[in-house]
PyMOL CGO cylinders between C-alpha atoms (Angstrom):
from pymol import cmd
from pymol.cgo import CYLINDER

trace = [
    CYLINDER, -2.98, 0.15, -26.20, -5.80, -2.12, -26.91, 0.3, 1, 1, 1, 1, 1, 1,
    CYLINDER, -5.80, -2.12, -26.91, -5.42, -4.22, -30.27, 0.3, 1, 1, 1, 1, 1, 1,
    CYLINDER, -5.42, -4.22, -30.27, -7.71, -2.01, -32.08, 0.3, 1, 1, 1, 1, 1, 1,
    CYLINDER, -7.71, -2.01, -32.08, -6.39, 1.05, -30.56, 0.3, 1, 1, 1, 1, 1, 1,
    CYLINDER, -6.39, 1.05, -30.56, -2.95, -0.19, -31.81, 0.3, 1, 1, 1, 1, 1, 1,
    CYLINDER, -2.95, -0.19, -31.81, -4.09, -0.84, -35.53, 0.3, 1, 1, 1, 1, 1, 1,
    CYLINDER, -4.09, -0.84, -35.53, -5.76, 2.63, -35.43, 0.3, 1, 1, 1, 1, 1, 1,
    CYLINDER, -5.76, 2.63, -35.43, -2.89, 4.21, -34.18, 0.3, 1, 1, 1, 1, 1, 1,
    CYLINDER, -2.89, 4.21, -34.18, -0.46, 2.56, -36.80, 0.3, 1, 1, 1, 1, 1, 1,
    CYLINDER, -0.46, 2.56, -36.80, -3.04, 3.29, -40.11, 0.3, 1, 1, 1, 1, 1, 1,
    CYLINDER, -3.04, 3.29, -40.11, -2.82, 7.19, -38.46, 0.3, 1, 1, 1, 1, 1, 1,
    CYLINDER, -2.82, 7.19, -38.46, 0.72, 7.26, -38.67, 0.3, 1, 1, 1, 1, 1, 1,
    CYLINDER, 0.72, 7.26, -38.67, 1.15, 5.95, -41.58, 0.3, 1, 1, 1, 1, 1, 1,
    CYLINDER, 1.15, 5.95, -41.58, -1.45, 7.64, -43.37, 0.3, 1, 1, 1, 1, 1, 1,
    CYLINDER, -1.45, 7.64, -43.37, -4.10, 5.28, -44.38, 0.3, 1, 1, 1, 1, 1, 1,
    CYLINDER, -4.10, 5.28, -44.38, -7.70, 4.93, -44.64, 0.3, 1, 1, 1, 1, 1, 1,
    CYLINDER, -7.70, 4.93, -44.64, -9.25, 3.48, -41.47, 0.3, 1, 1, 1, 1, 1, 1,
    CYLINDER, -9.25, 3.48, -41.47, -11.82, 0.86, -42.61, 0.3, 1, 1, 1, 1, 1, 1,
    CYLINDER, -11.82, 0.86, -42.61, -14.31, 1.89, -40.27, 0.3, 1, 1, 1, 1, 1, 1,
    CYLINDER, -14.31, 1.89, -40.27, -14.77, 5.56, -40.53, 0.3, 1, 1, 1, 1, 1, 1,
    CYLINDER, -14.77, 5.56, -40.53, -17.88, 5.56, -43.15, 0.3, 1, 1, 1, 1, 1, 1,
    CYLINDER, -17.88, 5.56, -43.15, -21.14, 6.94, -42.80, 0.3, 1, 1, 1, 1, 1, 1,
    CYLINDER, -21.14, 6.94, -42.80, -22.27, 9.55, -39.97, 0.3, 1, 1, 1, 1, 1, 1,
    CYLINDER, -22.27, 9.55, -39.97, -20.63, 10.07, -36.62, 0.3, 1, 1, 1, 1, 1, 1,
    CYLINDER, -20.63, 10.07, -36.62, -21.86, 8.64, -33.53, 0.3, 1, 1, 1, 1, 1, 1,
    CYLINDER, -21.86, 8.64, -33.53, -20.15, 10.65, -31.05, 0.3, 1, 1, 1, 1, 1, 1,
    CYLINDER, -20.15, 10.65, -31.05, -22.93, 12.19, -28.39, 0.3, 1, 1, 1, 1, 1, 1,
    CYLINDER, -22.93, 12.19, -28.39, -23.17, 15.05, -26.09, 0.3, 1, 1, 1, 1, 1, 1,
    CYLINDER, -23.17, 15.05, -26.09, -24.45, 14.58, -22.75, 0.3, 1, 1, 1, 1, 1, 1,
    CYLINDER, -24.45, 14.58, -22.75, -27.70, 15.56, -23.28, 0.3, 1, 1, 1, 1, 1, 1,
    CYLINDER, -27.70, 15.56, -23.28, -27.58, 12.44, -26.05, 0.3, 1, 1, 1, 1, 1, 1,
    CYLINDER, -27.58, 12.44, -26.05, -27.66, 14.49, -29.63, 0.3, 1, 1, 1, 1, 1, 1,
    CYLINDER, -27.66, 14.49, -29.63, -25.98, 12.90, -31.90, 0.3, 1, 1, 1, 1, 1, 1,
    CYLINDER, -25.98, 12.90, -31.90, -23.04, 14.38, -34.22, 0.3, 1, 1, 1, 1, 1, 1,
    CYLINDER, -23.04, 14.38, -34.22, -24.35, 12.92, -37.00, 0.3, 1, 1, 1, 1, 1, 1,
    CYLINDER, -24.35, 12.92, -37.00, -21.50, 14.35, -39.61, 0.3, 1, 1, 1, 1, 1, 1,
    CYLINDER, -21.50, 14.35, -39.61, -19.61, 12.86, -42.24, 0.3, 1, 1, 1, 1, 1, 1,
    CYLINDER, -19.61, 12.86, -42.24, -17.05, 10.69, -41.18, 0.3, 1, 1, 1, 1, 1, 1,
    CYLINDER, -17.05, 10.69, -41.18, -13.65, 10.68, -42.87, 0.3, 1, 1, 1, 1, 1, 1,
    CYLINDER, -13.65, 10.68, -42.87, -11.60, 7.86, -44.52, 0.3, 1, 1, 1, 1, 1, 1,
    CYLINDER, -11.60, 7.86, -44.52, -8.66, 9.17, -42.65, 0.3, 1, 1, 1, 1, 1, 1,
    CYLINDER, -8.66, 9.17, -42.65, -10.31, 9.74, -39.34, 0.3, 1, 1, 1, 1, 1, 1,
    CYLINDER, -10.31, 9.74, -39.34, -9.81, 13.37, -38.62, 0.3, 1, 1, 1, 1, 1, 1,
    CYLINDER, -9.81, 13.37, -38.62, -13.97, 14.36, -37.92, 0.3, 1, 1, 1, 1, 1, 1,
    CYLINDER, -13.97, 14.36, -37.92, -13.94, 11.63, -34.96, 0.3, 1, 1, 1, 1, 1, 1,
    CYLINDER, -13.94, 11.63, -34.96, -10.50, 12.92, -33.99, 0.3, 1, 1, 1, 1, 1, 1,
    CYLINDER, -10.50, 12.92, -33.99, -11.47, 16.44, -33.23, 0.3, 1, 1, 1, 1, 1, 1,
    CYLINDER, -11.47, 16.44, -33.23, -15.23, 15.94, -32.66, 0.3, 1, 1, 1, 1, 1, 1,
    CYLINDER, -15.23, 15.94, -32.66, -16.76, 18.19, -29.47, 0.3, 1, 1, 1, 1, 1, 1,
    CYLINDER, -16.76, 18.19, -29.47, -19.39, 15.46, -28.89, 0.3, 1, 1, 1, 1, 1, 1,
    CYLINDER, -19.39, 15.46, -28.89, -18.68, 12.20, -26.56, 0.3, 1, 1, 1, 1, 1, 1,
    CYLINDER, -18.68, 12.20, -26.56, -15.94, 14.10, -24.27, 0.3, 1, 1, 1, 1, 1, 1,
    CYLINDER, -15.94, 14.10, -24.27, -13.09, 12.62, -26.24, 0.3, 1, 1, 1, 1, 1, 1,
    CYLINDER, -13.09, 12.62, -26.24, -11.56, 15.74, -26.54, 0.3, 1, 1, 1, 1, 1, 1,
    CYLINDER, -11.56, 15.74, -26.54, -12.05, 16.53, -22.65, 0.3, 1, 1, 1, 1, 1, 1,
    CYLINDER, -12.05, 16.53, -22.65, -10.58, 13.14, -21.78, 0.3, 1, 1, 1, 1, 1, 1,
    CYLINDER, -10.58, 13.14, -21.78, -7.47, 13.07, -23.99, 0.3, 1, 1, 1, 1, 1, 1,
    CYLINDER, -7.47, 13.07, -23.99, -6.81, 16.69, -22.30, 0.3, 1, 1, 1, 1, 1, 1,
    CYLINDER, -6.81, 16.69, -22.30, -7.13, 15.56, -18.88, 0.3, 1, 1, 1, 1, 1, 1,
    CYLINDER, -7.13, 15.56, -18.88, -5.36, 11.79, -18.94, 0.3, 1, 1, 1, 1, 1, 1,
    CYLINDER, -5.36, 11.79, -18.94, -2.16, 13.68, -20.27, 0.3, 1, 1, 1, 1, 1, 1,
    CYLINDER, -2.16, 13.68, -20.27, -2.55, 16.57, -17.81, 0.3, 1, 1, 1, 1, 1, 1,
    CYLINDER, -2.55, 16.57, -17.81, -2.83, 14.22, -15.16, 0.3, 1, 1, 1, 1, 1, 1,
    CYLINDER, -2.83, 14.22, -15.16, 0.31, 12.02, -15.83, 0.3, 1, 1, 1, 1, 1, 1,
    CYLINDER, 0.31, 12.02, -15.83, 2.32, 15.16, -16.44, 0.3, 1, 1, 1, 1, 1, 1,
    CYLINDER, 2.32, 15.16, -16.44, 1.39, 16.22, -12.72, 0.3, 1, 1, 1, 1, 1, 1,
    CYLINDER, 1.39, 16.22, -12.72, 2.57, 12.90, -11.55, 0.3, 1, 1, 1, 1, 1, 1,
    CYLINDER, 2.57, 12.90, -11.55, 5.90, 12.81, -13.60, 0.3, 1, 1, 1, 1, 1, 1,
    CYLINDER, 5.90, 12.81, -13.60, 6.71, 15.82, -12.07, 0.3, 1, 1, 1, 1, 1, 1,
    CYLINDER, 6.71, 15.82, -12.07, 5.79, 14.97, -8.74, 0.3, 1, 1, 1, 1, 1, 1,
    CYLINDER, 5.79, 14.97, -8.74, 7.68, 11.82, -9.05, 0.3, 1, 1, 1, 1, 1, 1,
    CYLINDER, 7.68, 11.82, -9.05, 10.79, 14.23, -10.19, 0.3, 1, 1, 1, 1, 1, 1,
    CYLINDER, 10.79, 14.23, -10.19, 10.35, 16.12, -6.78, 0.3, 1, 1, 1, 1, 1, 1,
    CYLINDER, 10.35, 16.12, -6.78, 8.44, 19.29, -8.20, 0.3, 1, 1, 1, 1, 1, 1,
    CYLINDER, 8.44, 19.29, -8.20, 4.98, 20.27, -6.37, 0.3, 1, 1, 1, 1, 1, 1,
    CYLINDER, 4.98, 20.27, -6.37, 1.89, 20.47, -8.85, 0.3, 1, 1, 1, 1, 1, 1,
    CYLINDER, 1.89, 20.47, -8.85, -1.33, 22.09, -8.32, 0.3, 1, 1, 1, 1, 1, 1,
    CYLINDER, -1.33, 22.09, -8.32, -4.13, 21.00, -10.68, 0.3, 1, 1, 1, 1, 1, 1,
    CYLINDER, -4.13, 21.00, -10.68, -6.85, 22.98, -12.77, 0.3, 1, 1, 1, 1, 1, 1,
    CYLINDER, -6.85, 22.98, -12.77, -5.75, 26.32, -10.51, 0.3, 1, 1, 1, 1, 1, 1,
    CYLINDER, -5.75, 26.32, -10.51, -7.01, 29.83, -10.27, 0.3, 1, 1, 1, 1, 1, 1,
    CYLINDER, -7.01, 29.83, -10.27, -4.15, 31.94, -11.44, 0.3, 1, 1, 1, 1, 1, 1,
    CYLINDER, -4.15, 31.94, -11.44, -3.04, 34.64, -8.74, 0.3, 1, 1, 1, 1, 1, 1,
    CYLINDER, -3.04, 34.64, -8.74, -5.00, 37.81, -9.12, 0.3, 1, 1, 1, 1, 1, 1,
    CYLINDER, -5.00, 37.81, -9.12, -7.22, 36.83, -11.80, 0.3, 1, 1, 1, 1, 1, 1,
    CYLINDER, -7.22, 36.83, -11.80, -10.96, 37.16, -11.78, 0.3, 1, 1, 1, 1, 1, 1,
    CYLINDER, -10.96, 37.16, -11.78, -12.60, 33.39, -10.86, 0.3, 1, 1, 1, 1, 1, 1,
    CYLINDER, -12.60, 33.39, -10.86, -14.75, 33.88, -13.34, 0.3, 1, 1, 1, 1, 1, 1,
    CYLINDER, -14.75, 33.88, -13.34, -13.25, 34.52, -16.40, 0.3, 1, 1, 1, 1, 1, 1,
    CYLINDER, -13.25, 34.52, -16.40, -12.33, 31.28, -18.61, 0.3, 1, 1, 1, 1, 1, 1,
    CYLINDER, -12.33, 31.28, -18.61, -8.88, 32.27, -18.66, 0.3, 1, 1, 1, 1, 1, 1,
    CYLINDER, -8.88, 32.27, -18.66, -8.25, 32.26, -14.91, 0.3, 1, 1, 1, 1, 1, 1,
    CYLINDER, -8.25, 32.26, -14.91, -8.15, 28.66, -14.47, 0.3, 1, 1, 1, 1, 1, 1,
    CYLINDER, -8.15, 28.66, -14.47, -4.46, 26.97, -15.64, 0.3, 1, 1, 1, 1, 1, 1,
    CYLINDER, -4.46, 26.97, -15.64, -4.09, 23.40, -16.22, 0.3, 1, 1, 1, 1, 1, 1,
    CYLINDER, -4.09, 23.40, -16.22, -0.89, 22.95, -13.47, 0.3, 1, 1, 1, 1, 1, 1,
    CYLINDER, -0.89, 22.95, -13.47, 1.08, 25.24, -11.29, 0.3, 1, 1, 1, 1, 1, 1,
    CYLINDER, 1.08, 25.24, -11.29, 4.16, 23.05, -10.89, 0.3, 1, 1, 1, 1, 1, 1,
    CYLINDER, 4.16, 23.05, -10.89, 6.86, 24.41, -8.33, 0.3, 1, 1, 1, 1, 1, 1,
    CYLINDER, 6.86, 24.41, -8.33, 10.41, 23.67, -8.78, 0.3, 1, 1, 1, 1, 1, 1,
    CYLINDER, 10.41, 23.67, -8.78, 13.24, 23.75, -5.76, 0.3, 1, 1, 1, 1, 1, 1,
    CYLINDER, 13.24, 23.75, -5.76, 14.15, 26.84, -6.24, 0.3, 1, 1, 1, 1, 1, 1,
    CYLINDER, 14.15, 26.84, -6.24, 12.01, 28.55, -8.99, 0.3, 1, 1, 1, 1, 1, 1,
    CYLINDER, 12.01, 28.55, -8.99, 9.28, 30.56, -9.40, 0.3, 1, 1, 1, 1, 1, 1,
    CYLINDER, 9.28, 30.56, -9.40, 6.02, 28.68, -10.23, 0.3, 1, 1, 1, 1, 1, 1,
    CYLINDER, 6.02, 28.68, -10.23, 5.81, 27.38, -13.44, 0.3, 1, 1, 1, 1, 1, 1,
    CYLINDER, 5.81, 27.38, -13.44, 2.01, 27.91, -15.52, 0.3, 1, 1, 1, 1, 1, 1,
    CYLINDER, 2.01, 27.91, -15.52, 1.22, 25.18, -17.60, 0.3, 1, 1, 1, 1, 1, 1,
    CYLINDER, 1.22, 25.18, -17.60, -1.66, 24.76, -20.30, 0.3, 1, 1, 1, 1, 1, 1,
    CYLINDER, -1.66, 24.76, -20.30, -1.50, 21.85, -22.21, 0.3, 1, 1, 1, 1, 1, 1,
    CYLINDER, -1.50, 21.85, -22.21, -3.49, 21.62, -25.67, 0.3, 1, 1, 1, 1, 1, 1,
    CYLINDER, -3.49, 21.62, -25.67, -3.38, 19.22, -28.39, 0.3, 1, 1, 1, 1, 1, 1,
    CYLINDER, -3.38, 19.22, -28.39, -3.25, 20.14, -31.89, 0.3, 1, 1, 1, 1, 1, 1,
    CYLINDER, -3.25, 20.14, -31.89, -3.02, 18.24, -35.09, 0.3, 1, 1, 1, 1, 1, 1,
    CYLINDER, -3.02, 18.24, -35.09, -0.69, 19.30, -37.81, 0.3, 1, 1, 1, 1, 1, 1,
    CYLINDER, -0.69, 19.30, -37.81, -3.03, 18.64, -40.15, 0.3, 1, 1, 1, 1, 1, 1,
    CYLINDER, -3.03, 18.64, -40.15, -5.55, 21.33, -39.25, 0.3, 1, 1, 1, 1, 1, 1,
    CYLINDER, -5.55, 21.33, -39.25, -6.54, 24.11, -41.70, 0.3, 1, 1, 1, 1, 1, 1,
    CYLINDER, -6.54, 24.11, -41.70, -4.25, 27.04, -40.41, 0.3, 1, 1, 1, 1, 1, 1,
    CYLINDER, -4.25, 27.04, -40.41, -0.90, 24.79, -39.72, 0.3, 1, 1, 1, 1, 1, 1,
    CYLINDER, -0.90, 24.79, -39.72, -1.44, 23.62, -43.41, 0.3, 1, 1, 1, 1, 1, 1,
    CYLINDER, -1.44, 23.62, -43.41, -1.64, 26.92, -44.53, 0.3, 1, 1, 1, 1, 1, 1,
    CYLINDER, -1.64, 26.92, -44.53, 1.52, 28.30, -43.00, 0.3, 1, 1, 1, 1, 1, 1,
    CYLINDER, 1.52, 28.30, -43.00, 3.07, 24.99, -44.67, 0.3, 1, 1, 1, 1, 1, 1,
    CYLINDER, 3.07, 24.99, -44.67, 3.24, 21.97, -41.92, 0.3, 1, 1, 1, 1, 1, 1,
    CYLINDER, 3.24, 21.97, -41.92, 3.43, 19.70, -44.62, 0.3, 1, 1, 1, 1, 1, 1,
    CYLINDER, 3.43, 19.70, -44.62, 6.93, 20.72, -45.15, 0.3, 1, 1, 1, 1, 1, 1,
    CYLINDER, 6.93, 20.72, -45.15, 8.16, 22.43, -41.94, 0.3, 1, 1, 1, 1, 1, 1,
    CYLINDER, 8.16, 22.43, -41.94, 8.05, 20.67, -38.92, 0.3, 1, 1, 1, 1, 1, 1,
    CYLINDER, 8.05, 20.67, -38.92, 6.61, 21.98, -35.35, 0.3, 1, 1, 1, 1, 1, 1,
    CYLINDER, 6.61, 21.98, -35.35, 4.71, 24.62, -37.32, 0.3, 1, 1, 1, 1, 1, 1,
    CYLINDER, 4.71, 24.62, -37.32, 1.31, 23.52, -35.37, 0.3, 1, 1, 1, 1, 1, 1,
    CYLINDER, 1.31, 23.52, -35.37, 3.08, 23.18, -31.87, 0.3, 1, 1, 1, 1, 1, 1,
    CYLINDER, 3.08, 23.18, -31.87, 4.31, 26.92, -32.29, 0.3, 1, 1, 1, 1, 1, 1,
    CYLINDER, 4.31, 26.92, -32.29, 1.28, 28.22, -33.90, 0.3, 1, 1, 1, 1, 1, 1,
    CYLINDER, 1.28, 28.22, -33.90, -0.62, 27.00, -30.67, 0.3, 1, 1, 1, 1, 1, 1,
    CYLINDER, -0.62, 27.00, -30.67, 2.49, 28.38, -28.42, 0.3, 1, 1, 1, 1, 1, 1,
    CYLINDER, 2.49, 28.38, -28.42, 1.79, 31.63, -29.59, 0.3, 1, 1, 1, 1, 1, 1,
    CYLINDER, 1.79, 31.63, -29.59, -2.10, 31.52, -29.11, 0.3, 1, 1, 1, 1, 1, 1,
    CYLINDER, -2.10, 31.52, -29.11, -1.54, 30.10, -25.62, 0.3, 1, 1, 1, 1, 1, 1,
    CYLINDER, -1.54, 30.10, -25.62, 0.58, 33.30, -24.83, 0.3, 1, 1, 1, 1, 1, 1,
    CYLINDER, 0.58, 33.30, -24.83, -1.88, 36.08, -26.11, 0.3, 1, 1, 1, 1, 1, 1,
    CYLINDER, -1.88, 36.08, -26.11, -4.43, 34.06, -23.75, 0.3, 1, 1, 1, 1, 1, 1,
    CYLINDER, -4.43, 34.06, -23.75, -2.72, 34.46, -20.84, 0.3, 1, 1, 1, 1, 1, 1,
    CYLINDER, -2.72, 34.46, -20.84, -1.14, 38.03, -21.59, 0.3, 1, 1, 1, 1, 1, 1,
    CYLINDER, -1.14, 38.03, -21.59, -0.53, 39.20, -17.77, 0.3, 1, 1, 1, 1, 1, 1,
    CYLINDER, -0.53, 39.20, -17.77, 1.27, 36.01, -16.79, 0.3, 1, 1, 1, 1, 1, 1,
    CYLINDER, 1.27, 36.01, -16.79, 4.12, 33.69, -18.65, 0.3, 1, 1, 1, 1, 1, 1,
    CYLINDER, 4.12, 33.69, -18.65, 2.39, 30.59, -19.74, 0.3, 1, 1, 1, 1, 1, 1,
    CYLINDER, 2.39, 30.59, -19.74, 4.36, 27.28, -20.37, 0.3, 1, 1, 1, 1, 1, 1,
    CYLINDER, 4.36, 27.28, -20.37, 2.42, 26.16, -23.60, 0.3, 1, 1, 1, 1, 1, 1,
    CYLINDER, 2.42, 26.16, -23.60, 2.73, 22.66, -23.37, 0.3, 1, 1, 1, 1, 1, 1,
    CYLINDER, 2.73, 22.66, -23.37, 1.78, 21.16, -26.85, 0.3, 1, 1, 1, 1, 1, 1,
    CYLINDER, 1.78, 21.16, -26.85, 1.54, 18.20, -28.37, 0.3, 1, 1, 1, 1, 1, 1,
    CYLINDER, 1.54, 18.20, -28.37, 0.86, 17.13, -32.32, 0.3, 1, 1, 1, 1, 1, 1,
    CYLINDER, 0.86, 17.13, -32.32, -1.53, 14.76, -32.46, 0.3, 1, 1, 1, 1, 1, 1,
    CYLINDER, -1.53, 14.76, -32.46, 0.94, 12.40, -34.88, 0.3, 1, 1, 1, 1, 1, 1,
    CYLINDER, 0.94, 12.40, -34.88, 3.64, 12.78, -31.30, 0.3, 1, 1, 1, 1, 1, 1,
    CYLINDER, 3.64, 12.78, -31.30, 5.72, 15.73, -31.77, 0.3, 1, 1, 1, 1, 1, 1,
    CYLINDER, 5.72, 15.73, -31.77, 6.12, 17.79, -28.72, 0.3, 1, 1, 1, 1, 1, 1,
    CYLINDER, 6.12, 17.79, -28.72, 6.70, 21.76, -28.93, 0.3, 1, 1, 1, 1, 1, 1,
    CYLINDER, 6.70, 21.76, -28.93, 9.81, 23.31, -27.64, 0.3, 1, 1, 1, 1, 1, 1,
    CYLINDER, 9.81, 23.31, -27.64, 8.27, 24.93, -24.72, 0.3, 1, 1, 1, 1, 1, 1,
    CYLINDER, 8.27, 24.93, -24.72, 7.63, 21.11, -23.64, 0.3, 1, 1, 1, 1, 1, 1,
    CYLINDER, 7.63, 21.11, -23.64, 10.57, 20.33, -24.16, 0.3, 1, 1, 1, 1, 1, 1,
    CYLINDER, 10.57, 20.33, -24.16, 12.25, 22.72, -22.34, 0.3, 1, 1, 1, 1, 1, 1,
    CYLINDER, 12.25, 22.72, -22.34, 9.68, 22.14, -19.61, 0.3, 1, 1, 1, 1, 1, 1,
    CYLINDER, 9.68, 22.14, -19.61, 10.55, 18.37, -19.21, 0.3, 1, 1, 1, 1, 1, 1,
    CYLINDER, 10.55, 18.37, -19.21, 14.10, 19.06, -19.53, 0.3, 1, 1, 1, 1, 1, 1,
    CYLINDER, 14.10, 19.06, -19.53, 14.16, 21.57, -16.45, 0.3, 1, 1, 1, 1, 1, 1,
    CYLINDER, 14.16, 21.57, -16.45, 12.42, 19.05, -14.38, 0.3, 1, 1, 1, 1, 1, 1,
    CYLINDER, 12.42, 19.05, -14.38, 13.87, 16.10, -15.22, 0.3, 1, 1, 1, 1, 1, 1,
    CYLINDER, 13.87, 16.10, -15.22, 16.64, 14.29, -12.63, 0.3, 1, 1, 1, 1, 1, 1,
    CYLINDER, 16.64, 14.29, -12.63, 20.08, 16.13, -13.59, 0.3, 1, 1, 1, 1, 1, 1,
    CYLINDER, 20.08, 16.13, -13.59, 21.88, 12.63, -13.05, 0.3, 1, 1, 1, 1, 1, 1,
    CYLINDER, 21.88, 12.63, -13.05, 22.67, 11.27, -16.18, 0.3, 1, 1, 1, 1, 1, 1,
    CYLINDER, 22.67, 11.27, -16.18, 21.94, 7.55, -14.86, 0.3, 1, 1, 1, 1, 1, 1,
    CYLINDER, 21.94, 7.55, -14.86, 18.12, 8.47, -14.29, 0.3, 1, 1, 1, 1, 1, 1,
    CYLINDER, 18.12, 8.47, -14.29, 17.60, 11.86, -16.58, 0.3, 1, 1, 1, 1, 1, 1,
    CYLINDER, 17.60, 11.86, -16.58, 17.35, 9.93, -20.18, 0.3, 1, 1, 1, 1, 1, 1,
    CYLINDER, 17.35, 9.93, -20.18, 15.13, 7.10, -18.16, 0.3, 1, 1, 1, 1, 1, 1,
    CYLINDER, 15.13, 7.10, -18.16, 12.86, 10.31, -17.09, 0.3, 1, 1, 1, 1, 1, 1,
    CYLINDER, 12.86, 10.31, -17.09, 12.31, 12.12, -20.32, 0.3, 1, 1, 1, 1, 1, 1,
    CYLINDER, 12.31, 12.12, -20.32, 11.91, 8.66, -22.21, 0.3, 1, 1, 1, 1, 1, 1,
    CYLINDER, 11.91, 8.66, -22.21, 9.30, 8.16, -19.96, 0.3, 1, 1, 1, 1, 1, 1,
    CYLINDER, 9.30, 8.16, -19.96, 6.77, 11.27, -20.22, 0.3, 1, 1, 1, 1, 1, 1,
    CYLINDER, 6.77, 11.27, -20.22, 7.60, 10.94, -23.89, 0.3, 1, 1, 1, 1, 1, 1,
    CYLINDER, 7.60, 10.94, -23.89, 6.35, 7.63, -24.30, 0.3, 1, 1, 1, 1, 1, 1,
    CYLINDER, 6.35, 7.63, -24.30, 3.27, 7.95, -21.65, 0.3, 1, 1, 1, 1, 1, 1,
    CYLINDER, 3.27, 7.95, -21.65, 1.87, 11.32, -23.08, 0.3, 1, 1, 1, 1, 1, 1,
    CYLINDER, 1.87, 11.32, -23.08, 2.45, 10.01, -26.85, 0.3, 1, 1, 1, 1, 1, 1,
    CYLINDER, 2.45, 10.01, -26.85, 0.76, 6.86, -25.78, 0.3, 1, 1, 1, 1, 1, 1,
    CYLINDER, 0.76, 6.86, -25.78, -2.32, 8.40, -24.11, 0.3, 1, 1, 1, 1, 1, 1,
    CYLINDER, -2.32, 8.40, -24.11, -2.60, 11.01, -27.35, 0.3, 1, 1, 1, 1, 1, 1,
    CYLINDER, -2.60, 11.01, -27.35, -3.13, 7.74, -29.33, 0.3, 1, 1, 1, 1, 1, 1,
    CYLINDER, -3.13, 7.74, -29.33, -4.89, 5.72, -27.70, 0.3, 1, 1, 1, 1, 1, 1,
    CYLINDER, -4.89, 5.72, -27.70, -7.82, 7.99, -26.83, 0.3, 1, 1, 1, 1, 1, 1,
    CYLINDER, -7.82, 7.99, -26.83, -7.38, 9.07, -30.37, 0.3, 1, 1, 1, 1, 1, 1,
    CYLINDER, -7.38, 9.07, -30.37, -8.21, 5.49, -31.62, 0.3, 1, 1, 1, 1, 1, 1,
    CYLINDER, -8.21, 5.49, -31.62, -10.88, 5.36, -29.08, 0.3, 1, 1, 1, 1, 1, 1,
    CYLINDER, -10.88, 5.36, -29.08, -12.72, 8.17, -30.49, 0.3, 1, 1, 1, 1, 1, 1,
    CYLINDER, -12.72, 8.17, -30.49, -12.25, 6.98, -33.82, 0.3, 1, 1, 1, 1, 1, 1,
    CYLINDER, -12.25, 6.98, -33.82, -14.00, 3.57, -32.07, 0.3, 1, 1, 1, 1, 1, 1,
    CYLINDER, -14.00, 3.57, -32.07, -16.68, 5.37, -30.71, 0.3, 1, 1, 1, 1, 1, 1,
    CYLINDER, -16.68, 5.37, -30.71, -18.08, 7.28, -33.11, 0.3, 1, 1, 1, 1, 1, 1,
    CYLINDER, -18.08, 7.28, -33.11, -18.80, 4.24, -35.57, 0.3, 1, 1, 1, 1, 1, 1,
]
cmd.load_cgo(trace, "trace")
């Protein structure tokens, strides 16, 4: 993390106001329009704005260094796939990795983001129950994918990781106990890592 991206990240987690996030948002599409909304003291509009590609580019970094974690862990990963039988054309038939463990079946994973501070987690009470975003999401990513079982891979904006992650990483990490710990505490730290620092940079970006 840059130095800005690292005092961003730390007024996030500890909830405080992040001196530049007044006046309208900056953020553009590629055809150039500008967001233009209100931006928050706490930084949540330039967090989740669909203008700039933030979004798109948070998404893909931690996709991508999930693919090679596992391939360094000796599983073989197939990027932005078309599921098996499913019509090429319907938004839904493209997963973010097929990863293939020695001796599994393949493995469909769609990763999403989500923050726990979003309108329906808060209503079904994450500010006193943890993981309720992560397994609100879960459950989304399931009825999705309804003819296939989907490894929802998700990950709260603020770090925590849902238990279908979890049980993901665990299943592919080394079984030795001299390099397992080493290979969890890795992925933790990279995906966390990317989460904030493109989170920072959006918050950069659109003042």
């Amino acid at each position: 993390l840059s130095n800005p991206c690292f005092r961003i990240a730390l007024r996030t987690r500890l909830d405080l106001d992040i001196p530049c996030q007044v006046g309208l948002c900056q953020h553009r599409d590629a055809a150039g329009t500008l967001c233009g909304q209100p931006l928050d003291a706490k930084g949540q509009h330039a967090r989740s704005c669909r203008k700039g590609g933030w979004l798109v580019k948070k998404h893909n970094s931690c996709v991508d260094e999930l693919a090679v974690w596992c391939e360094d862990n000796h599983a073989y990963t197939i990027k932005e796939a078309i599921i098996p039988n499913a019509n090429p054309d319907h938004p839904e038939a493209r997963i973010d990795l097929i990863v293939q463990i020695p001796g599994h079946a393949p493995i469909y994973i769609d990763v999403t983001i989500v923050s726990a501070l979003a309108q329906e987690p808060m209503r079904r009470g994450s500010p006193t129950k943890d993981g309720v975003a992560c397994e609100l999401a879960a459950q989304a990513k399931q009825a999705t994918y309804p003819g296939i079982t989907v490894c929802a891979f998700v990950v709260e904006e603020h770090g925590r990781f849902g238990e279908d992650a979890m049980n993901f990483l665990r299943n592919v990490a080394p079984q030795d106990p001299a390099l397992r710990s080493t290979a969890l505490n890795d992925i933790y730290q990279t995906i966390s890592t990317l989460v904030q620092r493109w989170q920072a940079e959006a918050i950069i970006a659109s003042c």
